[in-house]
C-alpha positions in Angstrom: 129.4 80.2 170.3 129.3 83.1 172.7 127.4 84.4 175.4 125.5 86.4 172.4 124.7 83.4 169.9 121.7 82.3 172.2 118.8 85.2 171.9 115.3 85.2 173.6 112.6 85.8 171.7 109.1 86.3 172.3 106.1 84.3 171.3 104.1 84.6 168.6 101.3 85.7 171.3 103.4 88.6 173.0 104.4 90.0 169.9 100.9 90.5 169.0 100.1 92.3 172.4 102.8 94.3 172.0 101.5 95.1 168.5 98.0 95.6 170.7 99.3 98.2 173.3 100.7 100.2 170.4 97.6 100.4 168.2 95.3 101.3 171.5 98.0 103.9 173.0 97.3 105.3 169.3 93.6 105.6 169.2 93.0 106.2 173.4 94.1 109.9 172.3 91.4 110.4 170.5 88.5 108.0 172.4 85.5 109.5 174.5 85.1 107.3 177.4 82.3 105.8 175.9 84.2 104.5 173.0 87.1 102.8 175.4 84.2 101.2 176.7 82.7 100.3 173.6 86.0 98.9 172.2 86.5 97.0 175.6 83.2 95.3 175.0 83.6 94.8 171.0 87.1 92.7 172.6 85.2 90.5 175.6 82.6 89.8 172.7 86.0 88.4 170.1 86.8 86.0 172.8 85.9 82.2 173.1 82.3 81.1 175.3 84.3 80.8 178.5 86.6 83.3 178.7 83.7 85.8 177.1 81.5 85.0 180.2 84.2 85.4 182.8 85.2 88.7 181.2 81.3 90.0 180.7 80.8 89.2 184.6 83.9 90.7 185.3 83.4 93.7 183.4 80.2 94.1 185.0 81.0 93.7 188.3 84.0 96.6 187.8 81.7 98.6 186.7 79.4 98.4 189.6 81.8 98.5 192.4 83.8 101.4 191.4 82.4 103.3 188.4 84.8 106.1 187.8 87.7 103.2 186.8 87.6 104.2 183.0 87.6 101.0 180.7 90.1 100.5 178.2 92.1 98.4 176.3 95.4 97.4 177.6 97.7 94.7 175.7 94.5 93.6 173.8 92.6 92.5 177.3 90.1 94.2 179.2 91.4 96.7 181.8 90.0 99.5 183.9 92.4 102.9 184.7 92.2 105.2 187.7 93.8 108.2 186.4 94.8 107.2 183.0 96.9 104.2 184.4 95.9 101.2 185.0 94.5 99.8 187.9 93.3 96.2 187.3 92.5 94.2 184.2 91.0 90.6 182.9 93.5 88.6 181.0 91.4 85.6 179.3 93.0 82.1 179.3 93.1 82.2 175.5 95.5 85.6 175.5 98.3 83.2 176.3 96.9 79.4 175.9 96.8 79.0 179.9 94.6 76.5 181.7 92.6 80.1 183.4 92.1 83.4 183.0 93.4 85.6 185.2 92.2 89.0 187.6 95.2 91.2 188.1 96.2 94.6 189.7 98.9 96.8 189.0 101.1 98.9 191.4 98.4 101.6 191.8 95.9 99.2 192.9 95.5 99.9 197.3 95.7 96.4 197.9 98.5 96.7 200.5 98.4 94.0 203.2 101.3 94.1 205.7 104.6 93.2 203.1 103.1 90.9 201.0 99.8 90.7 199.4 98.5 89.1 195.8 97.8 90.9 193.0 96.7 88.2 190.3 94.3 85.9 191.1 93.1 82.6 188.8 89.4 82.5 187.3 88.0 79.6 186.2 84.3 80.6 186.9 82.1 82.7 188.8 80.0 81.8 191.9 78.0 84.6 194.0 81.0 84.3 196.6 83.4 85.0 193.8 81.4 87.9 192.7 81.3 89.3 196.2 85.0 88.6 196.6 86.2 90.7 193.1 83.8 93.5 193.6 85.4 93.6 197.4 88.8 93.6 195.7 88.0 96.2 193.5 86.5 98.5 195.5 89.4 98.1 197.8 92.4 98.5 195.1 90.4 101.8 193.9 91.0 103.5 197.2 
């Protein structure tokens, strides 16, 4: 056998979020912001008890601490854009059969701290010191 024998293949999850990003880059043409939104909240409401209740506060929360992010769908999960790219996003433990969901920021996210800073963080559940903690990030990464 040679070096090309062995290929890598993705799981039966990715290939369905890569199906995901192509059907929303499709139809985000063609949204008002209040559809985006609207979809983003038809998907939180698709997802299982916990992971629908960390993604609601979360969404909420976004909202709140720095309302011109625009919701939208990104790779099937929640995600908010500064600019048209995107800036942070909810990835729910189901998405990929983890033990938690997951907070994360992208590259445009201002969360620069020195040469190393996080930009995912674990959610399990919400606490008011939690809460204060992601709206903090947020309104930090959106400058």
């Amino acid at each position: 056998m040679g070096i090309m024998a062995k290929t890598q293949t993705f799981t039966e999850e990715e290939r369905a979020a890569m199906k995901e990003r192509t059907k929303e880059a499709r139809a985000r043409a063609k949204q008002t912001p209040e559809e985006a939104e609207a979809e983003v909240l038809a998907k939180i409401a698709e997802f299982a008890e916990e992971d629908r209740a960390l993604a609601e506060k979360v969404h909420a929360i976004v909202r709140k601490a720095a309302p011109q992010l625009a919701p939208r769908l990104w790779y099937g999960m929640p995600a908010y854009a500064k600019d048209g790219k995107v800036l942070c996003f909810f990835q729910p433990s189901g998405k990929f059969k983890a033990r938690y969901s997951t907070l994360g920021f992208n590259d445009v996210a201002a969360l620069d701290d020195g040469v190393m800073w996080p930009t995912s963080y674990a959610l399990t559940k919400t606490t008011a010191a939690v809460e204060k903690q992601i709206a903090a990030l947020v309104k930090q990464a959106a400058g």
